[in-house]
N, CA, C and O atoms as a GROMACS GRO file, in nm:
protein
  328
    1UNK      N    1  -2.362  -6.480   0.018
    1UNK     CA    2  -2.458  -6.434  -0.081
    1UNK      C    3  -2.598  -6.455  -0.025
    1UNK      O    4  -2.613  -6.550   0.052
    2UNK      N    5  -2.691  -6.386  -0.051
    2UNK     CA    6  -2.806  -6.374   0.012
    2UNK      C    7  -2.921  -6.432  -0.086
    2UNK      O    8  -2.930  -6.387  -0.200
    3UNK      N    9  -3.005  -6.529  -0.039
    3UNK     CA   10  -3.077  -6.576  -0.128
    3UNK      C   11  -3.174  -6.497  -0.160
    3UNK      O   12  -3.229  -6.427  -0.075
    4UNK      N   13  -3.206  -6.498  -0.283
    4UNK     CA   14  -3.330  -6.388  -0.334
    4UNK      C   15  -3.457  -6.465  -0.279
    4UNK      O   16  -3.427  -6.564  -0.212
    5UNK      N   17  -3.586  -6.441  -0.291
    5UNK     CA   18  -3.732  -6.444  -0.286
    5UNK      C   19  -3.745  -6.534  -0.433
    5UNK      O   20  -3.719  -6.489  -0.545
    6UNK      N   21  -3.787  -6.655  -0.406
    6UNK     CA   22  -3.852  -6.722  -0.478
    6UNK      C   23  -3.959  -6.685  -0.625
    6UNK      O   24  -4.005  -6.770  -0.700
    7UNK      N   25  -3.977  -6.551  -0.634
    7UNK     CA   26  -4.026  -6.487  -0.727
    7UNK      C   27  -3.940  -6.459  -0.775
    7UNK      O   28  -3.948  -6.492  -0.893
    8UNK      N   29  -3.801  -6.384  -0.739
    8UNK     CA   30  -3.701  -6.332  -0.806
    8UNK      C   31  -3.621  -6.405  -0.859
    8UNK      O   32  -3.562  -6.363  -0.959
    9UNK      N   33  -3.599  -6.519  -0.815
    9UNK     CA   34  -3.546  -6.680  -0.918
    9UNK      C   35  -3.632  -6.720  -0.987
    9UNK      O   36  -3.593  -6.783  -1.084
   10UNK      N   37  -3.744  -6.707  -0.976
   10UNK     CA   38  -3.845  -6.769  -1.092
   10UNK      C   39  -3.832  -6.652  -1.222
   10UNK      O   40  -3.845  -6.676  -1.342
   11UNK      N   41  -3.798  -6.502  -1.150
   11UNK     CA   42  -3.806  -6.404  -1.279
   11UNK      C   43  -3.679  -6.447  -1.404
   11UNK      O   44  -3.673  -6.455  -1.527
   12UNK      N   45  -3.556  -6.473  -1.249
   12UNK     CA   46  -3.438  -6.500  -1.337
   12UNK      C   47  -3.439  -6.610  -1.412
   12UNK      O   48  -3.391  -6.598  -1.525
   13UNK      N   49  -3.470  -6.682  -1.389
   13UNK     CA   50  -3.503  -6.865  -1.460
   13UNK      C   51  -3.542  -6.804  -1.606
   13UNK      O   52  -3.493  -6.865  -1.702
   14UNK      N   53  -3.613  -6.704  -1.632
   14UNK     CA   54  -3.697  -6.640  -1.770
   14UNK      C   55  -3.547  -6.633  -1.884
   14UNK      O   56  -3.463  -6.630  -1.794
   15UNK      N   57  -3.486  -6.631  -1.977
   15UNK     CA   58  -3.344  -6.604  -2.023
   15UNK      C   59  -3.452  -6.563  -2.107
   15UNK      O   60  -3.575  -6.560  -2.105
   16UNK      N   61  -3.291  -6.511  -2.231
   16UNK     CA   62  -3.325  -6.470  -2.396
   16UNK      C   63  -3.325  -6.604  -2.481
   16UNK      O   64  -3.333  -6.594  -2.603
   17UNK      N   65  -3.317  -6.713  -2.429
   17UNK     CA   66  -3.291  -6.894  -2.478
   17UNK      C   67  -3.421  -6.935  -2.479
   17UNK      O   68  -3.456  -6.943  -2.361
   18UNK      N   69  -3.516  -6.966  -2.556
   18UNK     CA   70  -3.606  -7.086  -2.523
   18UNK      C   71  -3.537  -7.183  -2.424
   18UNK      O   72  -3.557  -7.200  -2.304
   19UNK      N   73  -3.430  -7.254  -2.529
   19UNK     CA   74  -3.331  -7.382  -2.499
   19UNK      C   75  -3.380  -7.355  -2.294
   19UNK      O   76  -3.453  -7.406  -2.209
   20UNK      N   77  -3.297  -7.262  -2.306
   20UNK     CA   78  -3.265  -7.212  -2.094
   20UNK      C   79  -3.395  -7.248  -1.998
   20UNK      O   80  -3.410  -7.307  -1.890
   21UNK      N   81  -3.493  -7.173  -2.105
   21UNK     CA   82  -3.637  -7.142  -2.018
   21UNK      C   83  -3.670  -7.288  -2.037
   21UNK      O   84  -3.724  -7.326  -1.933
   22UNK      N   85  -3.660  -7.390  -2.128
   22UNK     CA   86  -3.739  -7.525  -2.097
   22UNK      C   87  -3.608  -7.613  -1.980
   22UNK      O   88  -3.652  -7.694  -1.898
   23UNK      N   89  -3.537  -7.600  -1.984
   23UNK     CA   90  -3.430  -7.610  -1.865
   23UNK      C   91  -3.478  -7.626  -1.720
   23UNK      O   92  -3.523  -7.714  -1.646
   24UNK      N   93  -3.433  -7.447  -1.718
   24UNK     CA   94  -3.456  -7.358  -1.594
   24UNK      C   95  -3.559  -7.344  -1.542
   24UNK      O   96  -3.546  -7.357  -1.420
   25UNK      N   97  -3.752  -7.305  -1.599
   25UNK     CA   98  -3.842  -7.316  -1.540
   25UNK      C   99  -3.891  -7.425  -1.470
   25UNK      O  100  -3.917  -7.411  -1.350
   26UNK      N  101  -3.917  -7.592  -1.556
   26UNK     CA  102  -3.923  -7.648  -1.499
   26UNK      C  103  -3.866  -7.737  -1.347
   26UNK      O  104  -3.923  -7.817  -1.274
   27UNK      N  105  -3.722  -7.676  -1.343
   27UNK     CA  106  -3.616  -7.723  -1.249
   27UNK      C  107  -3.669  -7.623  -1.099
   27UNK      O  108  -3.643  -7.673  -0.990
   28UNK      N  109  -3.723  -7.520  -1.101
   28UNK     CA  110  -3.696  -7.423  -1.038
   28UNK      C  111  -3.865  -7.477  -0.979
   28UNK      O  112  -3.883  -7.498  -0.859
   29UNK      N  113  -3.980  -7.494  -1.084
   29UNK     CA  114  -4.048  -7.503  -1.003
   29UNK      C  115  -4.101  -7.647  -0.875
   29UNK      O  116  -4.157  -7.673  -0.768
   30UNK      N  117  -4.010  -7.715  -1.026
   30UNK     CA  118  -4.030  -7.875  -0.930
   30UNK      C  119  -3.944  -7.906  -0.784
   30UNK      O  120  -3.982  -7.975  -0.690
   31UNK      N  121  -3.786  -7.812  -0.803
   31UNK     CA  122  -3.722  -7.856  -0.689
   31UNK      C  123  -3.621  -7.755  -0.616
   31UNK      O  124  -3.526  -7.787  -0.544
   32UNK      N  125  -3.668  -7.613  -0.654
   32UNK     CA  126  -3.575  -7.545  -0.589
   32UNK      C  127  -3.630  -7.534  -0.432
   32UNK      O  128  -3.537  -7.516  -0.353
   33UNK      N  129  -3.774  -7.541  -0.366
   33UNK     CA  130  -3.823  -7.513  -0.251
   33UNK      C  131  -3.750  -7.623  -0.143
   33UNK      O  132  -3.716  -7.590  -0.030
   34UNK      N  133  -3.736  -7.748  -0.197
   34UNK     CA  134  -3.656  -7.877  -0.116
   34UNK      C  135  -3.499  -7.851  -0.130
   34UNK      O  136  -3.414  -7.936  -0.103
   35UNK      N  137  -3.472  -7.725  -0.176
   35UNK     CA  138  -3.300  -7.735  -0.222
   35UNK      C  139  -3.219  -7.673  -0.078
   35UNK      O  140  -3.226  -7.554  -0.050
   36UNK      N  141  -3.169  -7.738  -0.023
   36UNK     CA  142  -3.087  -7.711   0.092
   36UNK      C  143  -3.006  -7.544   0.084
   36UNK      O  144  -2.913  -7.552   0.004
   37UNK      N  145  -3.014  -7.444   0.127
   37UNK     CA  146  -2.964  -7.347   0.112
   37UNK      C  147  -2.790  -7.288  -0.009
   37UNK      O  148  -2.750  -7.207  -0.094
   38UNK      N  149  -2.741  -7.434   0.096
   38UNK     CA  150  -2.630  -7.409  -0.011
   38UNK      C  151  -2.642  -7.419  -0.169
   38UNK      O  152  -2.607  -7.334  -0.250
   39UNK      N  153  -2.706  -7.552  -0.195
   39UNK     CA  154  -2.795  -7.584  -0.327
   39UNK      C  155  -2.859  -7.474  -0.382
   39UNK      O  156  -2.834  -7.458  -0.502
   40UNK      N  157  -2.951  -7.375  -0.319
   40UNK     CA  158  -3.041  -7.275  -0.358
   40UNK      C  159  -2.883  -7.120  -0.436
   40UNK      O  160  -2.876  -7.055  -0.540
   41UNK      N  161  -2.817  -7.127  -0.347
   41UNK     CA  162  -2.700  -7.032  -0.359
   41UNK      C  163  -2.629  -7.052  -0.471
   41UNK      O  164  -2.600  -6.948  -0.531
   42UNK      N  165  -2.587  -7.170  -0.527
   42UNK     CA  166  -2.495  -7.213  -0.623
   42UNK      C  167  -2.603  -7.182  -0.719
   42UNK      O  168  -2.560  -7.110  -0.810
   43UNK      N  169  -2.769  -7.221  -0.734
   43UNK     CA  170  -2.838  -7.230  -0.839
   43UNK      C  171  -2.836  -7.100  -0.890
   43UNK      O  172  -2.847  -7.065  -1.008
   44UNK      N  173  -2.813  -7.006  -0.752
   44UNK     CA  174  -2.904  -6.854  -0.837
   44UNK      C  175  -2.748  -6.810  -0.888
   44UNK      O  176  -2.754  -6.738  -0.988
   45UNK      N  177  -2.592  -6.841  -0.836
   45UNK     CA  178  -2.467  -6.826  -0.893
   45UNK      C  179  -2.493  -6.836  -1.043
   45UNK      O  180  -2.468  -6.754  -1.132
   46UNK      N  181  -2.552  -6.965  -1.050
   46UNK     CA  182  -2.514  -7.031  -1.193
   46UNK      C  183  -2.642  -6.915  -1.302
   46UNK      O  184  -2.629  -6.911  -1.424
   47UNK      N  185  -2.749  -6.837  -1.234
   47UNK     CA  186  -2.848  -6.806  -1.335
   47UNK      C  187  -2.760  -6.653  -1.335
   47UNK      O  188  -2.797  -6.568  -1.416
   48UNK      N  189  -2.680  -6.631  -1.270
   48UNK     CA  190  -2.603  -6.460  -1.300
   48UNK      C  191  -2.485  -6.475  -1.378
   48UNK      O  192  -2.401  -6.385  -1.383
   49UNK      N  193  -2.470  -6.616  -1.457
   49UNK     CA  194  -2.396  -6.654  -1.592
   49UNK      C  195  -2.455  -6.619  -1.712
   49UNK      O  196  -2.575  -6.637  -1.732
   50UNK      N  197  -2.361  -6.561  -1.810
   50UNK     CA  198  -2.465  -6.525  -1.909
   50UNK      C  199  -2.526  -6.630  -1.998
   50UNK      O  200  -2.495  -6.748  -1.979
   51UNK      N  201  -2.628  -6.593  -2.112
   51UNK     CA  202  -2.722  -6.722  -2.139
   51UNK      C  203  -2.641  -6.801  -2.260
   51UNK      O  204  -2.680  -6.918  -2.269
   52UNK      N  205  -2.541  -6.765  -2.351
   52UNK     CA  206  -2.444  -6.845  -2.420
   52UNK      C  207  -2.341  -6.937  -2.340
   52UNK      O  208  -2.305  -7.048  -2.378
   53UNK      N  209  -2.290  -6.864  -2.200
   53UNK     CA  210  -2.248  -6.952  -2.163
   53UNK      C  211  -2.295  -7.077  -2.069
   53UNK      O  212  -2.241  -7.181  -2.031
   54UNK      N  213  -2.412  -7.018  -2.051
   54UNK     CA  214  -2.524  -7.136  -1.994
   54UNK      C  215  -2.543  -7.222  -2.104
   54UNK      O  216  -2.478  -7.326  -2.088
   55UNK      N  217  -2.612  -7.220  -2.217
   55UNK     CA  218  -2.607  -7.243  -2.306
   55UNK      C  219  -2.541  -7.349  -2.352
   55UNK      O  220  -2.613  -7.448  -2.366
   56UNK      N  221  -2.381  -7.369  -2.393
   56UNK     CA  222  -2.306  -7.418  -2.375
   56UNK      C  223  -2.215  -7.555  -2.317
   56UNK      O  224  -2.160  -7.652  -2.370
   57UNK      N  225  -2.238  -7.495  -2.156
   57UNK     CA  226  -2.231  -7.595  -2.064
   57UNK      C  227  -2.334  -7.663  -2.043
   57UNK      O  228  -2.304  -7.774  -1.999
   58UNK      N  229  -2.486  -7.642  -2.059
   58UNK     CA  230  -2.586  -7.739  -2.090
   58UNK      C  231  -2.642  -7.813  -2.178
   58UNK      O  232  -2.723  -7.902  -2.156
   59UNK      N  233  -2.596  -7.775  -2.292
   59UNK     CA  234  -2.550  -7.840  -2.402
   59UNK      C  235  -2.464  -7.936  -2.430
   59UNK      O  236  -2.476  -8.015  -2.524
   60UNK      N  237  -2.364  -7.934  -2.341
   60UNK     CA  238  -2.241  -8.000  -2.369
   60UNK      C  239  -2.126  -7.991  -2.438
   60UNK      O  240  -2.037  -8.071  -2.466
   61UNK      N  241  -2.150  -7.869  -2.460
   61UNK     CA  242  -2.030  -7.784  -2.606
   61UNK      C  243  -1.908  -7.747  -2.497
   61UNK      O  244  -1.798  -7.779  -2.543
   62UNK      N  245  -1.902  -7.698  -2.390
   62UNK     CA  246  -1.810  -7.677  -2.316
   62UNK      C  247  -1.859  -7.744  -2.130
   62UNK      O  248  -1.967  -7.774  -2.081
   63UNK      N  249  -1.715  -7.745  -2.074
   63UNK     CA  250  -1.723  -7.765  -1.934
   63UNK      C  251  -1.690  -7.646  -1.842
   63UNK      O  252  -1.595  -7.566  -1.836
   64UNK      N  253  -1.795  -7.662  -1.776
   64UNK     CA  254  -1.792  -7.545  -1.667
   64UNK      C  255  -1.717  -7.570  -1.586
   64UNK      O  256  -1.741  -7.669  -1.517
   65UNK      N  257  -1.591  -7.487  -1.559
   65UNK     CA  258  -1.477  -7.510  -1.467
   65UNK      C  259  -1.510  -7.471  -1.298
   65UNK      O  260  -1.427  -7.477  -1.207
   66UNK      N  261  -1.622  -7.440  -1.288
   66UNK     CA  262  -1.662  -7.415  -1.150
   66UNK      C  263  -1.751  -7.557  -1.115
   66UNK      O  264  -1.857  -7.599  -1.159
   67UNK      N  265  -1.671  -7.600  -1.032
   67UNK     CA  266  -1.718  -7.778  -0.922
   67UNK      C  267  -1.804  -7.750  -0.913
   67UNK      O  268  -1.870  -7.792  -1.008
   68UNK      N  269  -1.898  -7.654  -0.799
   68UNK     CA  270  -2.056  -7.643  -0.828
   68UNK      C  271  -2.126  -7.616  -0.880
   68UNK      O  272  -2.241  -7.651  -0.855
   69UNK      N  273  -2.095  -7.537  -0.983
   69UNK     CA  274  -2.198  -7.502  -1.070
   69UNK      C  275  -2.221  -7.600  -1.128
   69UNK      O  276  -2.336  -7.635  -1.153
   70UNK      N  277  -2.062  -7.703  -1.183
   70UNK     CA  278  -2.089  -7.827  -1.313
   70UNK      C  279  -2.190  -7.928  -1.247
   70UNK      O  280  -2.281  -7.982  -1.310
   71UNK      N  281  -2.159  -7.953  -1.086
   71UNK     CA  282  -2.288  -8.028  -1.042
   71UNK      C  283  -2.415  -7.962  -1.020
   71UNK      O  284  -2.510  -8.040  -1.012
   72UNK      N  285  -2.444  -7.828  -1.008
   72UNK     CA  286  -2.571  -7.798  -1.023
   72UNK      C  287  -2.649  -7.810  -1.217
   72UNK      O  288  -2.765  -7.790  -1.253
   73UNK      N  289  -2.544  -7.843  -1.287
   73UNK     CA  290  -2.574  -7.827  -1.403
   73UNK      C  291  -2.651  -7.937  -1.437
   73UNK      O  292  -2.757  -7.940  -1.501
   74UNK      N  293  -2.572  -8.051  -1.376
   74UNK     CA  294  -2.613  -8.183  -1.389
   74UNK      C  295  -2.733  -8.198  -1.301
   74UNK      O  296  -2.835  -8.221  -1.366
   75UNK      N  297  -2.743  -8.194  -1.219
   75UNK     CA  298  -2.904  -8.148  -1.177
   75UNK      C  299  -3.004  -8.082  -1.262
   75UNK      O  300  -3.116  -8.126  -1.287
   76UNK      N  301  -2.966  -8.004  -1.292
   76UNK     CA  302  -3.050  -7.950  -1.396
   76UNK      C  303  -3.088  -8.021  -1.493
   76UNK      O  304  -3.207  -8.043  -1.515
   77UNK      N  305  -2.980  -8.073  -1.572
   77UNK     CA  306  -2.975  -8.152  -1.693
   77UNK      C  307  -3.054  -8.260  -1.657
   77UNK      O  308  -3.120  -8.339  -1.726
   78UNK      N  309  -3.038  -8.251  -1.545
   78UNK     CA  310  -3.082  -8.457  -1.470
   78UNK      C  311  -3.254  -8.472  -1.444
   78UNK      O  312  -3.325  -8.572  -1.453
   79UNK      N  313  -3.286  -8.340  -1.410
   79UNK     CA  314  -3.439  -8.293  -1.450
   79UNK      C  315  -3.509  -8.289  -1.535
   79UNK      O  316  -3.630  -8.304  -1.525
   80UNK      N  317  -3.456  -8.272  -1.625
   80UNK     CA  318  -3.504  -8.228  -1.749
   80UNK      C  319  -3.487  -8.347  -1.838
   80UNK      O  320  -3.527  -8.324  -1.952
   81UNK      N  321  -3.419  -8.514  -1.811
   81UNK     CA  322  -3.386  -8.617  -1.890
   81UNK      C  323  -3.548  -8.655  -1.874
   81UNK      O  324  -3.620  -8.621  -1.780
   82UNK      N  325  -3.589  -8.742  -2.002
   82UNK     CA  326  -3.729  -8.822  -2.002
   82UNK      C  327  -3.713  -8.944  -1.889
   82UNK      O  328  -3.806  -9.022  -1.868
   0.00000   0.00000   0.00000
């Protein structure tokens, strides 16, 4: 999979969720540039999920049965803790 342009993950980071966008923007701008390629690949996997089921698994209402995504989730999640 070919990594997009750093504008084009920042477009995707945008959802129809508030919930997503206070998530996803901040994650993307603080630490996607240090994210090791593979890291960068799984992230933009996980933003071509739709936004209920993002939603969801970041929430904690369900588990994401994909190994990397559930640890990129937790990254995410792990960003976004106070």
């Amino acid at each position: 999979m070919e990594l997009m342009n750093i504008a084009r993950v920042r477009w995707a980071c945008r959802r129809g969720m508030l919930e997503l966008d206070i998530l996803l923007q901040p994650f993307i701008e603080s630490q996607y540039e240090a994210m090791s390629d593979d890291d960068k690949t799984t992230f933009i996997r996980l933003l071509e999920c739709e936004d209920p089921e993002l939603f969801a698994w970041f929430m904690g209402h369900e588990q994401c049965q994909d190994p990397l995504l559930a640890q990129m989730i937790i990254k995410v999640r792990g960003r976004a803790a106070p």
